[in-house]
N, C-alpha and C positions, 0 to 999 in steps of 0.2 A: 623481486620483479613480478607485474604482474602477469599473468595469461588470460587470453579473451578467447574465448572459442566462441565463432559469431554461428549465425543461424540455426540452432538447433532445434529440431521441428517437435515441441510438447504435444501440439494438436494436426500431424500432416495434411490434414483433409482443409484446412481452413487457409493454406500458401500461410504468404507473410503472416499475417493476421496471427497464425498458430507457432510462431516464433519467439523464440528468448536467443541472449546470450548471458551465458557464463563468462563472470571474472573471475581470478580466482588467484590467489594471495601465492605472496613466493612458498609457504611453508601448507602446501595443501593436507596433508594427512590429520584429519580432526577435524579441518577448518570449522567454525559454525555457520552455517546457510543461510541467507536472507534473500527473499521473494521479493523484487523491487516492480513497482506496478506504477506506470505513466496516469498521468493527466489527461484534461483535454476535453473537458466536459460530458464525457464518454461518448465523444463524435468527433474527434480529431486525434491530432496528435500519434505520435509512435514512442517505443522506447528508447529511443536515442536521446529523445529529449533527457533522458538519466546516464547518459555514460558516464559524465563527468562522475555526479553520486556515484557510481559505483564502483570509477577508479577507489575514488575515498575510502569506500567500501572494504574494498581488495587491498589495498595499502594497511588497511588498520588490520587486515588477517582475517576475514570474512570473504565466504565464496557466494557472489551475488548472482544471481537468476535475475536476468532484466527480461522482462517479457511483454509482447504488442496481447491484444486480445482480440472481438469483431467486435466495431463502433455500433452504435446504435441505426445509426441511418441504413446499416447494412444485417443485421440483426438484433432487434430492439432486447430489451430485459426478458427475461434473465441472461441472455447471452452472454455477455461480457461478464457476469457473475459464475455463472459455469465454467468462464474458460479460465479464470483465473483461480478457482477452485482443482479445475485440471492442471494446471500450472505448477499449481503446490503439491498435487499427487506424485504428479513427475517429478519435481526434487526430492520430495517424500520418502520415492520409491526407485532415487538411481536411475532414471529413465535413459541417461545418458554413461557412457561409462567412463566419462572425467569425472561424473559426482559419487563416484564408487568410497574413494577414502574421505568422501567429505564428512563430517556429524551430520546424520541427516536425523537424531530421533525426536528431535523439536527445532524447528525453523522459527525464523523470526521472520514477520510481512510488515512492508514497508510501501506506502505510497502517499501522493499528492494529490490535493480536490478531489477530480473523480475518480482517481487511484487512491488518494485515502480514504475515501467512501468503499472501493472495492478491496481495499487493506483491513478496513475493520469486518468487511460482510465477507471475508477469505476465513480471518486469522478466527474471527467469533463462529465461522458455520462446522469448522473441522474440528477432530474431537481435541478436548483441552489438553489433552496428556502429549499431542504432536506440536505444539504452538507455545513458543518459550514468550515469547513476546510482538505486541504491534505499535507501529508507530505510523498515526494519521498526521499529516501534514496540510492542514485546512480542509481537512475532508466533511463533508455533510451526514451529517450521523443521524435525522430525522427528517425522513423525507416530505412526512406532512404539512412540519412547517417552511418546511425552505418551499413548499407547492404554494404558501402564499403568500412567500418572498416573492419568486420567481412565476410560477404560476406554468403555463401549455407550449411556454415558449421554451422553455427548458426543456418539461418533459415528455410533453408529445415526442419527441425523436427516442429519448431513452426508451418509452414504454410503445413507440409504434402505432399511437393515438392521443389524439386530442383530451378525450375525458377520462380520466385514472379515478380509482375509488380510494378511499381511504383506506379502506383494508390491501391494497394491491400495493399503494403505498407505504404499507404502516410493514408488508411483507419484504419490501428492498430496504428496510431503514435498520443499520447495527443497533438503535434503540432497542429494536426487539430481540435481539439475537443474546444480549450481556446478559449473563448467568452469575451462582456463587462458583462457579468455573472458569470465568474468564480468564485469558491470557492479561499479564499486566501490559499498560496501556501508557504511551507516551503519545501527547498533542500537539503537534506545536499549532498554534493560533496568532494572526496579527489581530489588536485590537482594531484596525481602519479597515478591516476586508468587509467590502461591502456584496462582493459575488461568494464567499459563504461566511454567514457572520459568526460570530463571536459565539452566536447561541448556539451555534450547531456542534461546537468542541464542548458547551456549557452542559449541552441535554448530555454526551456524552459517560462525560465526569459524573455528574446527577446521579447517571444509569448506576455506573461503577460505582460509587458511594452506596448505593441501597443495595448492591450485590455484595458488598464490604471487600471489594476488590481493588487492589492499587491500580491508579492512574494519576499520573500529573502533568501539568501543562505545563509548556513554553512558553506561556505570552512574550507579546511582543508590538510594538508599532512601527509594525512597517509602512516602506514608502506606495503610494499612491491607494486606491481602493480596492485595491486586487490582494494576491497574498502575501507579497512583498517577500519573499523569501527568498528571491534570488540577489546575488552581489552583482551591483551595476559595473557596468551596464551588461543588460544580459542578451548574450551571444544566441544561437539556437541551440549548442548544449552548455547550458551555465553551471556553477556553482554556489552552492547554498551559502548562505549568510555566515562567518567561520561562527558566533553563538549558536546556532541552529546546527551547525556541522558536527561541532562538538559534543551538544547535548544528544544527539541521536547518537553516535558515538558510544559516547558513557555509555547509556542507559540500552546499545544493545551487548555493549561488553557484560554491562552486570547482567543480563537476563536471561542469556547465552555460557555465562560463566562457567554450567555447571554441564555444560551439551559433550559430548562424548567422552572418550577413555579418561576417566580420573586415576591419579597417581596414588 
């Protein structure tokens, strides 16, 4: 059965904004930890939009940390990059005292679009030896190019101005961040998403390939031009696609496998 312990305050000073909740599986002692990080262009959205995930989560015997962060319309970049960076410290580091018997010496970070944009720029900025593994769910891994996909209508809100540099961009893109350290790296990508494309999980894998580090993607064709990840019709808290459910799944059992007391 699971446990929800809702509002837990990572960051007080920020109200909601500075909020998670903990799921956390019938057999807590050991559990392995995953950082679950919302969507939403990084100017909407909350974490509820993942409850459902994190039931999943909690069912499969994983203690998830669902956490909000501040939008950009209300504190531009790096903001939401820092809080979710604090995020992970606080599961890290116990912050709360249900994550006491949890495996906390490598976490695994989990998020979608611009939660898997902050999933890669979490799990790649903290040191490699706390980070069992990440899993981008259509997230933008190169922000220069998707600036001339998208272009000031995007990022003007993210970055709090109209004209960004290449270098300020090239500084929030997980491009730069993938080392011969990286954490192994799960993608899932639809081939029709036309709001982050196909290149953006491509540049990723690229990175990982020259660092000789694993990563593999989920492709997929999902429905409409968006990420298609959700099973229709999708409700305000949906469920992922059961392929897409399952491969994240797998692939945090195996990389987590090895997180706390071994026999």
């Amino acid at each position: 059965m699971t446990t929800v312990i809702r509002d837990i305050h990572y960051a007080p000073e920020y109200g909601f904004r500075g909020e998670g909740d903990l799921y956390l599986p019938e057999q807590v002692e050991s559990a392995p930890a995953v950082l679950v990080i919302h969507g939403g262009g990084w100017q909407a959205m909350d974490r509820f939009r993942f409850n459902a995930v994190c039931a999943v989560l909690a069912e499969a015997g994983f203690a998830a940390f669902n956490v909000n962060y501040r939008l950009a319309g209300d504190a531009p970049w790096p903001a939401c990059g820092d809080d979710c960076l604090r995020a992970a410290r606080f599961l890290l580091e116990a912050g709360h005292p249900a994550l006491a018997p949890v495996a906390r010496e490598r976490i695994a970070v989990l998020g979608a679009s611009a939660g898997g944009h902050l999933a890669l720029m979490t799990g790649l900025r903290l040191p490699s030896a706390q980070v069992a593994g990440i899993v981008d769910i259509a997230g933008p891994s190169d922000l220069t190019t998707l600036w001339a996909h998208h272009g000031p209508q995007r990022f003007g809100k993210l970055f709090g101005k109209p004209d960004v540099t290449r270098e300020e961009l090239l500084a929030a893109s997980p491009v730069s961040y993938a080392t011969a350290a990286a954490p192994p790296l799960l993608c899932v990508q639809s081939t029709n998403d036309r709001l982050v494309p196909p290149e953006q999980t491509e540049r990723i894998a690229a990175r990982y390939q020259e660092c000789g580090r694993p990563c593999r993607i989920h492709w997929f064709a999902g429905e409409g031009e968006a990420h298609g990840i959700w099973q229709p019709p999708a409700p305000p808290i949906p469920d992922l696609l059961p392929p897409i459910e399952q491969d994240i799944l797998a692939f945090l059992a195996e990389v987590l496998a090895t997180v706390g007391p071994q026999p």
